[in-house]
PAZAVEX-260496 format. One record per residue: residue in one letter; x, z, y negated of N, C-alpha, C, O, CB in turn. Coordinates in steps of 0.05 Angstrom, whole numbers. Glycine has a CB too. Example, Ala and Ser with C-alpha at 12.3 -4.5 7.8 and 13.67 -1.06 7.14 Angstrom:
2
REC | A | 264 | 156 | 114 | 246 | 156 | 90 | 264 | 156 | 66 | 285 | 169 | 66 | 226 | 181 | 89
REC | S | 257 | 142 | 45 | 273 | 143 | 21 | 258 | 157 | -1 | 268 | 161 | -23 | 282 | 114 | 12
end
This chain:
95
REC | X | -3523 | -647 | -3667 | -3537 | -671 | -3676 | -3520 | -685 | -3696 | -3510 | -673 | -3715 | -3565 | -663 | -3687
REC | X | -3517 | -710 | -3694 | -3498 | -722 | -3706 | -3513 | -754 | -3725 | -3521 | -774 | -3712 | -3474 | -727 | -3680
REC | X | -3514 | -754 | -3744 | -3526 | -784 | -3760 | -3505 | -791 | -3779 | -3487 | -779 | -3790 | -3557 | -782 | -3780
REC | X | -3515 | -820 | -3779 | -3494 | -830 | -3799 | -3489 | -817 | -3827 | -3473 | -831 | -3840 | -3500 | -856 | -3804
REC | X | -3498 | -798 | -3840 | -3494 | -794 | -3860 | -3492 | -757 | -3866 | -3487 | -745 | -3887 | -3514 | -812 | -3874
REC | X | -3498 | -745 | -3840 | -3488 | -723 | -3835 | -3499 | -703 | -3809 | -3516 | -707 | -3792 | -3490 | -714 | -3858
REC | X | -3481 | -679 | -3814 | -3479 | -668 | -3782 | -3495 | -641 | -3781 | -3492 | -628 | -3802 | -3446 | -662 | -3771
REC | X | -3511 | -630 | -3762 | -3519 | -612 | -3761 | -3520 | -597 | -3740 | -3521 | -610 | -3719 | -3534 | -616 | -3769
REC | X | -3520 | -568 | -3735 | -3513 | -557 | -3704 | -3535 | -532 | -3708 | -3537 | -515 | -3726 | -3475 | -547 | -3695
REC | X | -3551 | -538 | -3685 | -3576 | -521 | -3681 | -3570 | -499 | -3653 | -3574 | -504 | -3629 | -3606 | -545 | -3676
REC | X | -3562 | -476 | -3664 | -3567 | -459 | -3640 | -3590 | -437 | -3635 | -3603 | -432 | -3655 | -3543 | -447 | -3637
REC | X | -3597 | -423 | -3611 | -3625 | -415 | -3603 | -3608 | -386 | -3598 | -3586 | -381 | -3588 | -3645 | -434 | -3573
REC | X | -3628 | -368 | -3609 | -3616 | -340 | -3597 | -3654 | -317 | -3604 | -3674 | -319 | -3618 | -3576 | -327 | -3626
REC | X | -3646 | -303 | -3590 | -3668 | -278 | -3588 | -3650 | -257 | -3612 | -3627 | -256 | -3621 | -3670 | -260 | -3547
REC | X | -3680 | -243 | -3618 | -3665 | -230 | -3644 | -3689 | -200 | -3636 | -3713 | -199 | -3645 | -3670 | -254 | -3685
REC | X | -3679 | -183 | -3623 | -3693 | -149 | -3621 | -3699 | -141 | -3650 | -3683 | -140 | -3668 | -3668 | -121 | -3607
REC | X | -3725 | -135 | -3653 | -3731 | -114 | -3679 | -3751 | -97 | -3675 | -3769 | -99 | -3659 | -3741 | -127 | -3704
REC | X | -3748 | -79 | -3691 | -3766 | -47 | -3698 | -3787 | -58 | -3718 | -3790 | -79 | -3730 | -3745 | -18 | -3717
REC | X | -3798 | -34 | -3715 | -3826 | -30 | -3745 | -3806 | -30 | -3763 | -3786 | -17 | -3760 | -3849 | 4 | -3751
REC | X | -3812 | -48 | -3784 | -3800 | -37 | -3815 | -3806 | -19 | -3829 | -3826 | -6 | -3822 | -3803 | -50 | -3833
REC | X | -3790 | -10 | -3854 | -3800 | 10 | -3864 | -3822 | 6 | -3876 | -3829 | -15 | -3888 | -3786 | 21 | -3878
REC | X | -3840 | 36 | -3873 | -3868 | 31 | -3890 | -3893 | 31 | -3871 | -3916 | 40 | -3875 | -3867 | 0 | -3908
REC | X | -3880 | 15 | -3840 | -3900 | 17 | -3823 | -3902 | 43 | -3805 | -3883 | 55 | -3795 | -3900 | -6 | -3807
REC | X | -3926 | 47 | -3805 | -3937 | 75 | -3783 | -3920 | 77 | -3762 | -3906 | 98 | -3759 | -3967 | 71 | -3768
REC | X | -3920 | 55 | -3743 | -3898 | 43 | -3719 | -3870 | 56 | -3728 | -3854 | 62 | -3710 | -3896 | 4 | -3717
REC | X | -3862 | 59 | -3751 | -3831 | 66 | -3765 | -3828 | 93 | -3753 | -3810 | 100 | -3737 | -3827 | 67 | -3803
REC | X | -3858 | 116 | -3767 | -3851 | 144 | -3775 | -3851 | 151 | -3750 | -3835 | 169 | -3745 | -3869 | 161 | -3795
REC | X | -3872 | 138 | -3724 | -3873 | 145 | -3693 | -3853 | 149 | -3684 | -3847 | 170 | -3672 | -3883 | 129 | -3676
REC | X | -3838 | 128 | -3687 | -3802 | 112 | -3678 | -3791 | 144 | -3689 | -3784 | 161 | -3673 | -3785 | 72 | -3706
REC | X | -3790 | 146 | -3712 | -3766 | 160 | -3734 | -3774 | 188 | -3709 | -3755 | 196 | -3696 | -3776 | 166 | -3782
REC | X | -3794 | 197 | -3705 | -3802 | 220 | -3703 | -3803 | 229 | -3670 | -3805 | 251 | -3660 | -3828 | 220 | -3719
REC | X | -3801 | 202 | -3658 | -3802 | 212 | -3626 | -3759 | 210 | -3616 | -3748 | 222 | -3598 | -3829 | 179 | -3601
REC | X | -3750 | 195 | -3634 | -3716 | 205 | -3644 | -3715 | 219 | -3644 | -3711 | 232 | -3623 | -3701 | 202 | -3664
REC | X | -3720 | 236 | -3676 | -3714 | 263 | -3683 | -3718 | 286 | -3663 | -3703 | 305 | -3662 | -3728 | 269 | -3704
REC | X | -3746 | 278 | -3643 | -3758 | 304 | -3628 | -3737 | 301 | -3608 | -3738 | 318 | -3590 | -3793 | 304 | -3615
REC | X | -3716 | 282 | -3605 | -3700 | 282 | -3575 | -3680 | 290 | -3585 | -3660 | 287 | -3570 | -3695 | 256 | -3557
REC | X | -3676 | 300 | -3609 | -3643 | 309 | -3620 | -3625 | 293 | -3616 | -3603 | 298 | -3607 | -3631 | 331 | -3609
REC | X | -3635 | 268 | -3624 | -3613 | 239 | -3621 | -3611 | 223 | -3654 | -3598 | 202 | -3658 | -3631 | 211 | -3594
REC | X | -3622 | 234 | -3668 | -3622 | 225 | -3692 | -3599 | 216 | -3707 | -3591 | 194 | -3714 | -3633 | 241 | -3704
REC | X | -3589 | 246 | -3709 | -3557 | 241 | -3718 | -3532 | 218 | -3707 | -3511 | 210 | -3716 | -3544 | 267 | -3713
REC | X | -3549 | 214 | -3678 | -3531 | 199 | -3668 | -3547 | 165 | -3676 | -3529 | 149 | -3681 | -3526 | 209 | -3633
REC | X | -3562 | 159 | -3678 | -3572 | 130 | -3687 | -3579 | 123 | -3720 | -3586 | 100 | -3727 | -3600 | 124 | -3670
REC | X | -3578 | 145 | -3741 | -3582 | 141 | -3762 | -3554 | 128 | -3774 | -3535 | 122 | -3760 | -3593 | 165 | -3773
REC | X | -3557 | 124 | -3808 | -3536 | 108 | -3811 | -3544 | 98 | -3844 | -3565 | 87 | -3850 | -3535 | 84 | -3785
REC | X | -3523 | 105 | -3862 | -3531 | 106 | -3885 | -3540 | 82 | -3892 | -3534 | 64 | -3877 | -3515 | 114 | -3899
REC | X | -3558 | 74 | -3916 | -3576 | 49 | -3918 | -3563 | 42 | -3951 | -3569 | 49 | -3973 | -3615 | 57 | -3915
REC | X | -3542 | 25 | -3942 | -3513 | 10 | -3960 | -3540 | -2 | -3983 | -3536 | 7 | -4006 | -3485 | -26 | -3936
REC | X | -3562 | -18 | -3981 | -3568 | -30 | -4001 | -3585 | -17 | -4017 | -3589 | -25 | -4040 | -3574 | -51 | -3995
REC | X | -3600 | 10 | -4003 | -3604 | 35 | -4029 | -3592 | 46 | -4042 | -3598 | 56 | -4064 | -3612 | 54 | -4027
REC | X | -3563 | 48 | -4028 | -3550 | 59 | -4049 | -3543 | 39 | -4068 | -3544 | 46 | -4091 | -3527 | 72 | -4040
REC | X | -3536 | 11 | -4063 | -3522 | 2 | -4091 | -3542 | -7 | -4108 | -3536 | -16 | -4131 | -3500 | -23 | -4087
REC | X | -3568 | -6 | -4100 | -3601 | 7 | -4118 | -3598 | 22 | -4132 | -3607 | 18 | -4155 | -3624 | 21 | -4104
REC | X | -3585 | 48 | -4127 | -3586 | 76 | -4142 | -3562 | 69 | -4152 | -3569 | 75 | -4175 | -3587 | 108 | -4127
REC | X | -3541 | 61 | -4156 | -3520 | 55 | -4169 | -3526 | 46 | -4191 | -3524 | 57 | -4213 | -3507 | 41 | -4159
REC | X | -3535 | 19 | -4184 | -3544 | 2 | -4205 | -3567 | 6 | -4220 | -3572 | -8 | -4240 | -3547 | -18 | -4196
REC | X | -3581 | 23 | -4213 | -3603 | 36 | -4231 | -3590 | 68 | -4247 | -3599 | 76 | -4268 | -3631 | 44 | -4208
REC | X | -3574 | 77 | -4236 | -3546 | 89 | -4243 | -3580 | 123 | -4237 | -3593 | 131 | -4256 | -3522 | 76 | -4289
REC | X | -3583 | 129 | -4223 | -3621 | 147 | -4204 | -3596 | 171 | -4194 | -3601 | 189 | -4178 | -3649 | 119 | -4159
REC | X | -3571 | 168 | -4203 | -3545 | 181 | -4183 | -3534 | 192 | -4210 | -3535 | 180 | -4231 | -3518 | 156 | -4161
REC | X | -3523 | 221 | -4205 | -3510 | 226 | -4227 | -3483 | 218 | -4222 | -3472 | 219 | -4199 | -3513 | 252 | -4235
REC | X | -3470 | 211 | -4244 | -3452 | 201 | -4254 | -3427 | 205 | -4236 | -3416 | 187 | -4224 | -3452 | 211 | -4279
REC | X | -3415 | 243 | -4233 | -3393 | 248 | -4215 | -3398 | 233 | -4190 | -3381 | 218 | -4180 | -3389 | 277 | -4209
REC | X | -3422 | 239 | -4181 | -3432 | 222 | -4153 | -3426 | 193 | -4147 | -3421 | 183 | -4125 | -3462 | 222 | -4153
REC | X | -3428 | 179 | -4170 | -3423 | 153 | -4176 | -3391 | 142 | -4161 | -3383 | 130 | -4141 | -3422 | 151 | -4211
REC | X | -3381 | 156 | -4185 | -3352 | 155 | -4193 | -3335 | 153 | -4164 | -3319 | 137 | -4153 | -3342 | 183 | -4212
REC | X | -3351 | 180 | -4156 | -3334 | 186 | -4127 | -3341 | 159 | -4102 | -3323 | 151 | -4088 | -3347 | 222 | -4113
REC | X | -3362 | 152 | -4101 | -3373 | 134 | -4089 | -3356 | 109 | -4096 | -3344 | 97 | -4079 | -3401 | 135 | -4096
REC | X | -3356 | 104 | -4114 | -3333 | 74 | -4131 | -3314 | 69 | -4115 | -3307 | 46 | -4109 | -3315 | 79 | -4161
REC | X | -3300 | 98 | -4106 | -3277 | 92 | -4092 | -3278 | 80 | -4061 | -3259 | 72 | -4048 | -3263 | 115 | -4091
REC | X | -3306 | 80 | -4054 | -3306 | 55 | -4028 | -3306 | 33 | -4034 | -3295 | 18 | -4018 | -3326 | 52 | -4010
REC | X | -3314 | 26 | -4050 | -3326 | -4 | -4063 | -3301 | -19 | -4052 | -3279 | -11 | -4049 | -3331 | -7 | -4103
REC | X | -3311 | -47 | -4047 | -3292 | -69 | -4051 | -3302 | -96 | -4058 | -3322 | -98 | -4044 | -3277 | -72 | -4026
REC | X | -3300 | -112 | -4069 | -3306 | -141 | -4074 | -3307 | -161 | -4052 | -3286 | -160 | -4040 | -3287 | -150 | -4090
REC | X | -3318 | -174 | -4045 | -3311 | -195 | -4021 | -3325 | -215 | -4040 | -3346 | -213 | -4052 | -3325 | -189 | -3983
REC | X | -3302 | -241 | -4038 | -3320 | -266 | -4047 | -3325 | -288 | -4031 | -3305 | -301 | -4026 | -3311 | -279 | -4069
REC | X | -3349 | -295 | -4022 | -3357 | -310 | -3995 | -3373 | -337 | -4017 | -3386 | -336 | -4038 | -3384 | -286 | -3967
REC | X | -3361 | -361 | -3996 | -3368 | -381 | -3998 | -3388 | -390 | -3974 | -3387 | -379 | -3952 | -3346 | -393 | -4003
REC | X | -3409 | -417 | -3979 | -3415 | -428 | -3964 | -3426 | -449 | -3970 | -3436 | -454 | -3992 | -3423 | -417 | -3953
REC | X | -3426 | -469 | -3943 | -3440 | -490 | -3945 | -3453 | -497 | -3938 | -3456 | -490 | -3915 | -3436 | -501 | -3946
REC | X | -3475 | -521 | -3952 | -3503 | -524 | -3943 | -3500 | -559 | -3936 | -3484 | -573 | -3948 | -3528 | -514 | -3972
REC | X | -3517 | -569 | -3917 | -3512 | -592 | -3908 | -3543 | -613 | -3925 | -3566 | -606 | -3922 | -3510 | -587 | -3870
REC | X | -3536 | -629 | -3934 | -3559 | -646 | -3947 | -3543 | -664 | -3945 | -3519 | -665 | -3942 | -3574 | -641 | -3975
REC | X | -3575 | -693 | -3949 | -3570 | -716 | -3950 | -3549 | -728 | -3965 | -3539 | -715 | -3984 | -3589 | -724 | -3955
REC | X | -3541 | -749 | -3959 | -3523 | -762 | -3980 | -3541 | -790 | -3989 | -3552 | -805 | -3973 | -3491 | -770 | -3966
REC | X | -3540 | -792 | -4017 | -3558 | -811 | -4023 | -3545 | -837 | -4028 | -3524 | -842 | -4040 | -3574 | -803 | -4046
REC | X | -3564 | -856 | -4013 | -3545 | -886 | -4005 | -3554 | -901 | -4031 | -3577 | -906 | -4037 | -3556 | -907 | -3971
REC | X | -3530 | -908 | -4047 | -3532 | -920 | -4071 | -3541 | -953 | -4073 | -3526 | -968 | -4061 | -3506 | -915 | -4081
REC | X | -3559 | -964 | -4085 | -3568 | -984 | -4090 | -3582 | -994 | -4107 | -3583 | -978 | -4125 | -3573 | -987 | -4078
REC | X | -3596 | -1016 | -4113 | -3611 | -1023 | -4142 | -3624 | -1005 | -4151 | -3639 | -996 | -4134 | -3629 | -1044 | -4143
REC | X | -3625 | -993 | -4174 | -3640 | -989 | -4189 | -3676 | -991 | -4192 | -3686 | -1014 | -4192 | -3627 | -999 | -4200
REC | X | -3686 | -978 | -4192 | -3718 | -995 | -4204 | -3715 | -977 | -4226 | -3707 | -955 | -4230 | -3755 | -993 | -4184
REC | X | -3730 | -1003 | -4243 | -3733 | -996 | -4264 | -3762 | -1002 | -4273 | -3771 | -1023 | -4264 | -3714 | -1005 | -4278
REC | X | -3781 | -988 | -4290 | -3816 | -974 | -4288 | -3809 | -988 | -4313 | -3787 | -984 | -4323 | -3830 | -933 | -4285
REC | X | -3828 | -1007 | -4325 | -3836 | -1022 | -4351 | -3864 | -1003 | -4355 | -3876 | -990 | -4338 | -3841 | -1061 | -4347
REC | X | -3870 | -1007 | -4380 | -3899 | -993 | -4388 | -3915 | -1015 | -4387 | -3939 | -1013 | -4392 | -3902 | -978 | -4419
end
């Protein structure tokens, strides 16, 4: 989609999801896995509890430390598309 004052691109996609955690639907899911001895093969550590327990420091310390050494920094930019405002007189509000 294209206007004089800026551009925008809209694409359509399907997006598959599970019960979240917390829902009943989850522990069914978790538990008819586990009973097929496939668990180990679809589980998968949960990256943003841990840097929870990090940052709440809920981890002892050696545990920490050792953990540190995956860490890496990534610095991500982005951009957001808004109007551009078309400059012209003024009003000006008298009391």
């Amino acid at each position: 989609m294209f206007g004089s004052n800026n551009k925008v691109k809209i694409s359509t996609s399907e997006k598959i999801s599970f019960p979240s955690k917390g829902d009943k639907k989850r522990d069914d899911l978790n538990n008819i896995i586990k009973d097929a001895s496939k668990w180990d093969e679809v589980s998968d550590l949960d990256i943003y509890a841990l840097m929870l327990k990090m940052k709440d420091k809920d981890l002892p310390h050696d545990l920490i430390e050792q953990i540190r050494t995956f860490l890496s920094v990534e610095k991500t930019e982005r951009i957001y598309l808004s109007k551009i405002k078309k400059q012209g007189r003024m009003k000006l509000r008298c009391p």
